[in-house]
C-alpha positions as CSV (number, residue, x, y, z in Angstrom):
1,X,93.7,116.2,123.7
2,X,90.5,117.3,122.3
3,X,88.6,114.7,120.0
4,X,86.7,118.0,118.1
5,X,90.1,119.2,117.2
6,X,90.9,116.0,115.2
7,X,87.3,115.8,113.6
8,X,87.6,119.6,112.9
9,X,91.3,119.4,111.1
10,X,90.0,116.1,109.5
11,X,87.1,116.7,108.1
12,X,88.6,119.9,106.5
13,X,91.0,117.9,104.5
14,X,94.3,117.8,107.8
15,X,96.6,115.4,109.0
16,X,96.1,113.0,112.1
17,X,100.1,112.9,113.9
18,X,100.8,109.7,115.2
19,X,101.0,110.8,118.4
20,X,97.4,112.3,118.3
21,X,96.5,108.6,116.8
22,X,98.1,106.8,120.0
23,X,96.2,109.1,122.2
24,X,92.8,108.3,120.8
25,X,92.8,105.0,120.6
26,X,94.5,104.7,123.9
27,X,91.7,106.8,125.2
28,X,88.6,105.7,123.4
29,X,89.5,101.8,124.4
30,X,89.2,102.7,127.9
31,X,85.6,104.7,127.5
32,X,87.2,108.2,127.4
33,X,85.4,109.2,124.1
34,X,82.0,109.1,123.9
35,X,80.7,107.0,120.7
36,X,78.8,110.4,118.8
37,X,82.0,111.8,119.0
38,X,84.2,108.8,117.3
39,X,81.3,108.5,114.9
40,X,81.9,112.4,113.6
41,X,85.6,111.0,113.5
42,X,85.4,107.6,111.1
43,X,83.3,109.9,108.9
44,X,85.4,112.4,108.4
45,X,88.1,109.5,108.0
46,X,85.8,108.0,105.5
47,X,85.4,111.3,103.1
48,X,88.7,112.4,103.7
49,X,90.9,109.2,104.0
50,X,94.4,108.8,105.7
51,X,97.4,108.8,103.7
52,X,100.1,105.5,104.4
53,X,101.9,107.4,107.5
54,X,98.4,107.9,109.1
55,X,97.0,104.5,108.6
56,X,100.0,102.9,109.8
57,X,100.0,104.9,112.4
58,X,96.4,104.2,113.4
59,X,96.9,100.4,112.9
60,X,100.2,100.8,115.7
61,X,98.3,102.7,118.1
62,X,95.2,100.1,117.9
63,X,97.9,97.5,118.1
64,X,99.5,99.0,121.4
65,X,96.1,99.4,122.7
66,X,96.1,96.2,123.6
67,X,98.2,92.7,124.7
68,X,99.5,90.3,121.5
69,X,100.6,86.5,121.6
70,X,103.8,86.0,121.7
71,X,105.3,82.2,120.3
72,X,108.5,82.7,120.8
73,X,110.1,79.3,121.1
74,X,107.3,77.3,119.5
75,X,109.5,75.2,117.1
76,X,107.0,76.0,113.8
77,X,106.0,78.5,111.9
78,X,103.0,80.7,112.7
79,X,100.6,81.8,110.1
80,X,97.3,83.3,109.4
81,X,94.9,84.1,106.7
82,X,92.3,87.0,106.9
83,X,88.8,87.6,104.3
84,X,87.6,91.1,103.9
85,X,84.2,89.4,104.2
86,X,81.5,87.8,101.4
87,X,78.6,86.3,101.5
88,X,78.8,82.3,102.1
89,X,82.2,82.5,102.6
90,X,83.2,79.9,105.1
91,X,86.8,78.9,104.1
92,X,88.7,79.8,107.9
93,X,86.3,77.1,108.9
94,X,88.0,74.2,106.9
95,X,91.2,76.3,106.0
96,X,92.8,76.8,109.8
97,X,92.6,72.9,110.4
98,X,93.6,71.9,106.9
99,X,96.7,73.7,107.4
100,X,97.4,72.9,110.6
101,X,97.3,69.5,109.6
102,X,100.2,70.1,108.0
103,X,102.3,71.7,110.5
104,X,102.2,75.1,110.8
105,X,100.8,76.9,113.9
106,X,97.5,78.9,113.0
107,X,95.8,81.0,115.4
108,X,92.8,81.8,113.4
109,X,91.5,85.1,114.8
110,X,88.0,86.0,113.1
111,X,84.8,88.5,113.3
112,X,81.3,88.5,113.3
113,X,79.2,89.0,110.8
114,X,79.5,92.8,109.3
115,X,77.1,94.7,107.6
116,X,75.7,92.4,104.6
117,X,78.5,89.6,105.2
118,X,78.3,86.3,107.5
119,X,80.7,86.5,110.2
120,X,83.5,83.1,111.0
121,X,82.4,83.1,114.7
122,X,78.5,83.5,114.1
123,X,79.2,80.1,112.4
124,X,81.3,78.6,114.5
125,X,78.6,79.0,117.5
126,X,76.1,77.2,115.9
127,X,78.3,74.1,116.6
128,X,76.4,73.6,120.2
129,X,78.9,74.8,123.3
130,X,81.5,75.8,120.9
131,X,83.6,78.6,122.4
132,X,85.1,81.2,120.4
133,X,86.0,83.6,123.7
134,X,89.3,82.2,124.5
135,X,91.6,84.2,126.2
136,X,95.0,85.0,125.0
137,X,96.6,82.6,127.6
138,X,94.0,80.0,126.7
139,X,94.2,80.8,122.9
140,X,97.9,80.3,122.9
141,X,98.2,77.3,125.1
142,X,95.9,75.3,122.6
143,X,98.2,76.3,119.6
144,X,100.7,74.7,121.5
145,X,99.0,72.2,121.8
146,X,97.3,71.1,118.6
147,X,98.6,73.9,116.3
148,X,95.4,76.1,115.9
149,X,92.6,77.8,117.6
150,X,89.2,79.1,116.4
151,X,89.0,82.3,118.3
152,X,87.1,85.5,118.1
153,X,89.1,89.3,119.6
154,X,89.1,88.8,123.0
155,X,89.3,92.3,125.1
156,X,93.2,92.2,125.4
157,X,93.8,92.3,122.3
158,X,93.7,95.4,120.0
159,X,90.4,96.6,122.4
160,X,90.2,99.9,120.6
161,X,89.5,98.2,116.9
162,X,87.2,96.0,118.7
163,X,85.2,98.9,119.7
164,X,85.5,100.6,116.2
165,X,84.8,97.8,114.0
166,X,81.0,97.4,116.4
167,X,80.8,101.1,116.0
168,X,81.7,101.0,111.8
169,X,79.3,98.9,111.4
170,X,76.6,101.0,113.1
171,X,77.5,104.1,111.3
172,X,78.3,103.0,107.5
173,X,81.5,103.7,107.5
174,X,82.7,100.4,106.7
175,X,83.7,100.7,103.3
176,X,87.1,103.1,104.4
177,X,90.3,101.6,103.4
178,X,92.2,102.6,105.5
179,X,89.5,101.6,108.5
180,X,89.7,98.0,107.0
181,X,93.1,98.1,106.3
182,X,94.5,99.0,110.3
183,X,91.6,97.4,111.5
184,X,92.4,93.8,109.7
185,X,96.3,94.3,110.4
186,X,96.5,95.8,113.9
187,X,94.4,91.9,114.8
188,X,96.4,89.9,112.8
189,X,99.7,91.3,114.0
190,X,98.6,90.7,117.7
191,X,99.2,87.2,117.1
192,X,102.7,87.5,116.4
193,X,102.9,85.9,112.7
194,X,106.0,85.0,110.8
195,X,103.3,85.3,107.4
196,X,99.6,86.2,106.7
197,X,97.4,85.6,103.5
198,X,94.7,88.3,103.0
199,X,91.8,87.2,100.5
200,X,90.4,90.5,99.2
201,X,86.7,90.6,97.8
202,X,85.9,92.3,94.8
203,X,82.9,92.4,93.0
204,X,79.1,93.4,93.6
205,X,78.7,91.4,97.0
206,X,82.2,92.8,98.7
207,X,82.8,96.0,100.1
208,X,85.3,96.7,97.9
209,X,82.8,96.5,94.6
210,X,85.4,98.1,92.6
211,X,88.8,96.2,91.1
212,X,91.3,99.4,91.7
213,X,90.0,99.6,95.1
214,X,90.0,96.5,96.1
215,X,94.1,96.2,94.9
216,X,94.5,99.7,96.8
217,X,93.3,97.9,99.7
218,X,95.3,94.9,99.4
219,X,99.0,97.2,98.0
220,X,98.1,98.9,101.5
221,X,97.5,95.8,104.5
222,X,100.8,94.1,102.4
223,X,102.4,97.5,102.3
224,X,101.4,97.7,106.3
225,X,102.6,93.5,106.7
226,X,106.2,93.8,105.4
227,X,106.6,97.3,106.8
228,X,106.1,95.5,110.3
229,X,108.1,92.0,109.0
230,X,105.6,89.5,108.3
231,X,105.7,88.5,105.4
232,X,101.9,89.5,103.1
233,X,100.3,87.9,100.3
234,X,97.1,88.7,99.3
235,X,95.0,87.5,96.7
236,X,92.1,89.3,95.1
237,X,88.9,87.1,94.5
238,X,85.4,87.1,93.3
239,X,82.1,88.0,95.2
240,X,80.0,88.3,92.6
241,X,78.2,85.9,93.5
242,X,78.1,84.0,96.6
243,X,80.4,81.8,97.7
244,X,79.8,77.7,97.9
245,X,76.3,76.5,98.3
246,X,75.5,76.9,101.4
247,X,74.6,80.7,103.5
248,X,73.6,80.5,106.8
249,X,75.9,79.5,109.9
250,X,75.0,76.3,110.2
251,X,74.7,75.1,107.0
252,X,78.2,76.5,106.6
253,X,79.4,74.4,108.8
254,X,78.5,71.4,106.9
255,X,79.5,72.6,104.0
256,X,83.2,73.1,105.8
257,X,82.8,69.8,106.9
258,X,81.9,68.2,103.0
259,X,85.4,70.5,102.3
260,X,87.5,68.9,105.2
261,X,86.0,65.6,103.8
262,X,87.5,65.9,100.5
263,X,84.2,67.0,98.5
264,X,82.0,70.4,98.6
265,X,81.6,72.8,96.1
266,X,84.1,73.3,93.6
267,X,84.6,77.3,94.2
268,X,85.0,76.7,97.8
269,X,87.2,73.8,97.7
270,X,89.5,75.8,95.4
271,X,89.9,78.9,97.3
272,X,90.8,76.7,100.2
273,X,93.1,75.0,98.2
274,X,94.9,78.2,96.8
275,X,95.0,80.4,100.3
276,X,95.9,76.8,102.2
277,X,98.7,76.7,99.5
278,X,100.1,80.9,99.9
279,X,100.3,79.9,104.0
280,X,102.6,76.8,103.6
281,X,105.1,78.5,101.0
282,X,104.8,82.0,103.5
283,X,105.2,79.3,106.4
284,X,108.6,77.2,104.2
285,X,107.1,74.1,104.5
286,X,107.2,74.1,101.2
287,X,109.1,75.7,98.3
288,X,106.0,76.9,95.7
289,X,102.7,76.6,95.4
290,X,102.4,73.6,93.2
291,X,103.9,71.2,95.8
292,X,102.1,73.1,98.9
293,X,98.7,71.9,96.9
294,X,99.8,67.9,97.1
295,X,100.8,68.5,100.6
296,X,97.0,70.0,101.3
297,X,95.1,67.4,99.1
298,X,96.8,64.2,101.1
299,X,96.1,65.6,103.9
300,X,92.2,66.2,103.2
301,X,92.6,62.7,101.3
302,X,94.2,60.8,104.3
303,X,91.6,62.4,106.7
304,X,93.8,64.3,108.9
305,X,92.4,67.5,107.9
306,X,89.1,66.5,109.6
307,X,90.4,64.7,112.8
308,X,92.3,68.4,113.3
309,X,89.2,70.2,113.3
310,X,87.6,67.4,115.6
311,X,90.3,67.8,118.1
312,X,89.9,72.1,118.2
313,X,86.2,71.5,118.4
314,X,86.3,69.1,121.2
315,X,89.1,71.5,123.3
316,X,86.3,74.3,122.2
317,X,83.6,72.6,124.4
318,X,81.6,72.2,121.2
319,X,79.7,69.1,120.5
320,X,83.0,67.0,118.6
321,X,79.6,64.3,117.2
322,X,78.8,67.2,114.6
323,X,82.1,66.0,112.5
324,X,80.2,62.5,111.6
325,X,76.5,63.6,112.4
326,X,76.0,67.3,111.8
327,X,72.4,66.7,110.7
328,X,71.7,65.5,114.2
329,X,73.9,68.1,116.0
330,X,73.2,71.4,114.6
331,X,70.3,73.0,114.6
332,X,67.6,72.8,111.7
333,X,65.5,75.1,110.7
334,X,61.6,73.9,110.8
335,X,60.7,75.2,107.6
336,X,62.2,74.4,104.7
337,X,60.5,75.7,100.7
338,X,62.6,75.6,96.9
339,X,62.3,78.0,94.9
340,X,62.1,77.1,91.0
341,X,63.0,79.1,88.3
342,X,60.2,81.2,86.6
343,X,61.5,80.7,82.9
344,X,64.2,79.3,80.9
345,X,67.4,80.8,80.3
346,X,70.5,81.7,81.4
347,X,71.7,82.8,85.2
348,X,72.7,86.4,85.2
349,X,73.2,87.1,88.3
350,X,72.9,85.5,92.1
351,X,72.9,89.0,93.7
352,X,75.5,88.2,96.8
353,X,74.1,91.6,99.0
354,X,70.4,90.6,98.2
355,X,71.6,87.1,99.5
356,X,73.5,88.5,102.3
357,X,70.5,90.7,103.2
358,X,68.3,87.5,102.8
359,X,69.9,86.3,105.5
360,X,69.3,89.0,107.8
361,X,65.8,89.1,107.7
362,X,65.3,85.7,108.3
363,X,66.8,85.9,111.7
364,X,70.2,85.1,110.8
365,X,72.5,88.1,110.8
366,X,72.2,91.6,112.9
367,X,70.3,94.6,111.9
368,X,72.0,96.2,115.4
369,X,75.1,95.3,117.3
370,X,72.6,93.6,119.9
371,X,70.7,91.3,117.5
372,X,71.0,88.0,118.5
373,X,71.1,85.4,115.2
374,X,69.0,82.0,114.3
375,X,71.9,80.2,113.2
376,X,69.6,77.5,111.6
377,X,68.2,79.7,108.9
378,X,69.4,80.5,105.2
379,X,69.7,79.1,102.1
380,X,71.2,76.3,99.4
381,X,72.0,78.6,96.3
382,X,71.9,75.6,93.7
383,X,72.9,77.3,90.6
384,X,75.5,79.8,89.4
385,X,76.2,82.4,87.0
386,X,76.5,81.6,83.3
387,X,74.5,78.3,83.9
388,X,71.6,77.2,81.5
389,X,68.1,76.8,83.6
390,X,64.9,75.6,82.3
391,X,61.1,76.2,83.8
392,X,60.5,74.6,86.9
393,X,64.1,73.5,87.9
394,X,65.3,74.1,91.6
395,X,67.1,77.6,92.1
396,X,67.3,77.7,95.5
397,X,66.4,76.1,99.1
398,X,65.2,78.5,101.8
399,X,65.5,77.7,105.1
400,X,63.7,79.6,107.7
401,X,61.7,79.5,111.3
402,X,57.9,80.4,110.4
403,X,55.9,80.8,107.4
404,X,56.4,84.4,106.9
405,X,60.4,83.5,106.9
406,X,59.4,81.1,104.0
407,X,58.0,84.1,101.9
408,X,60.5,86.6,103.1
409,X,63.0,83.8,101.6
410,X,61.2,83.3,98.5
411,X,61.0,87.2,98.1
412,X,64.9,87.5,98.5
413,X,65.7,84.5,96.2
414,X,63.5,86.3,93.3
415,X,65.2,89.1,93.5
416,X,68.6,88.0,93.8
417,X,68.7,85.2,90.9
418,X,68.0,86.9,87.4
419,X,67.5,84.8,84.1
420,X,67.8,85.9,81.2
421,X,68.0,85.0,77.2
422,X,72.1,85.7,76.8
423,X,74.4,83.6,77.8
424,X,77.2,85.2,80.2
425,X,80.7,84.5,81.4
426,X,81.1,84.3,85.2
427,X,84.1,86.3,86.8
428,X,87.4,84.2,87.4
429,X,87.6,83.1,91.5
430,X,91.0,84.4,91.7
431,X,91.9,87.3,89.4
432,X,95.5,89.1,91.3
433,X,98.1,88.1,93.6
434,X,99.7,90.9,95.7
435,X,102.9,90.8,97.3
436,X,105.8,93.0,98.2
437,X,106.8,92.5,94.7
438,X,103.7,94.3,92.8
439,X,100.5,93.1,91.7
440,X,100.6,90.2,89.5
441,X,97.1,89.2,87.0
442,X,96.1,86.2,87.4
């Protein structure tokens, strides 16, 4: 088969056969299609889209590419949840243990971070020595074993998407729904799930800035779940702003840690609360969502939560001291500057891309697949939309390596929080839930 052929029939508005779809990805995770080529490809993919029978198609061949996990005979449910990606959005850090706490079985799968979003593993590697390159035998012998593992795509599974989503991100092509869409479900279904919560971003700082695309996306991966028997839910929630306090990977991780404690910020305990709560009633521990939300908040209260993370960070080879001392344990940033508000008024915005972009140029995200990343640097957003601010009071912390990371920092934080005279209503956290069922309003 000739890759030109597909571009050629794509980008003039063609279909992709299934068959053509197992043959590229077959080929192109083995280093039989050079990357210029593939690139011409997800472009024409991005102007011209796929319709359902392609994208699921696509999702099955990247699927068959590679191995899956197989936990057959495990005795408990296995279940997942997957982010389309924001800015200080750190919930899979606190949410995989929480839940396992509980009983279910969740092999956490996640990403780096992509274009203007933080990635779950980038934060998870500023815990020192913790291992996110399990292997699948390794992977599933510690869900066995305590129930969940932290673990990034190894090579066996689902190698071409592995390749694409590096190559996506390199070429702006992102933002395709039904990239994300085979992408996020050709991982999560290598890990042999019997259910899987998708939080969908919407909003300025997601890649899906717009509400009917964002529900397109999520009708679709549900549409691809049940079409492939595990049971989808997906839940459609705000990045208009920046999730939590804390962006940067390490202060993420002590933010997780203030969650798994019982405390952090309010947004960010909720949407833990509220995906935690879709993976026990997917999983039947359970019978709604109301009782699946005592079962989560006794198990944060009783500490049992935190111990589980303690135990996956210790069988990680990360540092298990950073549970009770992560000031000590990760690293710190040697320059550290607030930023006070200008004027008084009200919070229009906390720009999450500015934010997200912030972050980048302070060392801590990648302008290039190769990049390596300061996990010690970011920032402390300390107020929200909609909130009253006076002269002089604290917007922001910045955390960065030199002085001219300080100003880069201040710079950012200027342009991303605007005040203003009228006061303004922030967007709701969680606005739709989407199942087989339809799309409910929240």
């Amino acid at each position: 088969m000739h890759l030109i052929d597909l571009i050629t029939r794509k980008r003039d508005g063609g279909r992709l056969t299934p068959a053509e779809l197992r043959t590229f990805a077959a080929e192109y995770a083995v280093g039989r299609y050079p990357d210029y080529q593939v690139s011409a490809l997800l472009m024409a993919i991005f102007f011209r889209g796929l319709d359902d029978d392609e994208g699921f198609a696509l999702m099955e061949a990247m699927l068959a590419s590679g191995g899956r996990l197989d936990f057959a005979g495990l005795g408990k449910p296995v279940v997942d949840k997957h982010s389309t990606g924001g800015v200080g959005d750190k919930v899979s850090i606190p949410l995989a243990p929480l839940v396992a706490a509980c009983g279910v079985a969740v092999p956490m799968m996640s990403g780096r971070g992509l274009g203007h979003t933080g990635g779950t593993l980038d934060k998870l590697e500023a815990i020192p020595g913790f291992n996110t390159r399990l292997s699948l035998a390794e992977a599933k012998a510690q869900v066995e074993r305590l129930g969940c593992a932290l673990i990034g795509q190894t090579g066996e599974i689902a190698p071409a998407d592995k390749k694409l989503y590096a190559l996506r991100d390199a070429t702006a092509t992102v933002e395709a729904i039904p990239l994300i869409a085979a992408s996020i479900m050709s991982k999560k279904l290598a890990e042999g799930l019997s259910g899987l919560v998708l939080d969908v971003k919407t909003g300025s700082g997601a890649f899906m800035p717009e509400m009917d695309r964002a529900i397109t996306l999520a009708r679709t991966m549900v549409g691809i779940g049940e079409r492939c028997g595990c049971p989808t839910v997906a839940l459609l929630t705000s990045m208009e702003h920046p999730l939590g306090v804390a962006c940067g990977n390490a202060l993420e991780i002590e933010e997780s840690l203030e969650i798994l404690r019982g405390g952090g910020p309010i947004d960010t305990r909720e949407l833990t609360l509220a995906l935690g709560a879709e993976m026990l009633v997917l999983a039947k521990v359970v019978p709604n969502l109301g009782e699946a939300r005592v079962v989560l908040e006794a198990r944060l209260a009783d500490g049992s939560a935190l111990e589980k993370f303690r135990e996956i960070v210790t069988a990680q080879g990360g540092d298990p001291r950073v549970v009770d001392e992560p000031s000590d344990v990760l690293p710190r940033a040697p320059e550290r500057a607030v930023v006070t508000a200008q004027r008084t008024g009200f919070v229009q915005q906390v720009a999450p891309r500015v934010i997200g972009r912030g972050i980048i140029a302070l060392g801590g995200g990648r302008r290039t697949m190769e990049d390596a990343v300061d996990p010690s640097v970011g920032f402390h957003l300390l107020v929200r939309p909609g909130q009253h601010a006076t002269r002089g009071q604290p917007l922001a912390a910045v955390f960065a390596r030199d002085a001219a990371g300080i100003e880069a920092g201040k710079a950012c934080i200027a342009e991303a929080i605007v005040i203003g005279d009228d006061e303004c209503t922030p967007a709701a956290l969680i606005s739709h839930r989407v199942t087989r069922a339809g799309v409910e309003e929240l």
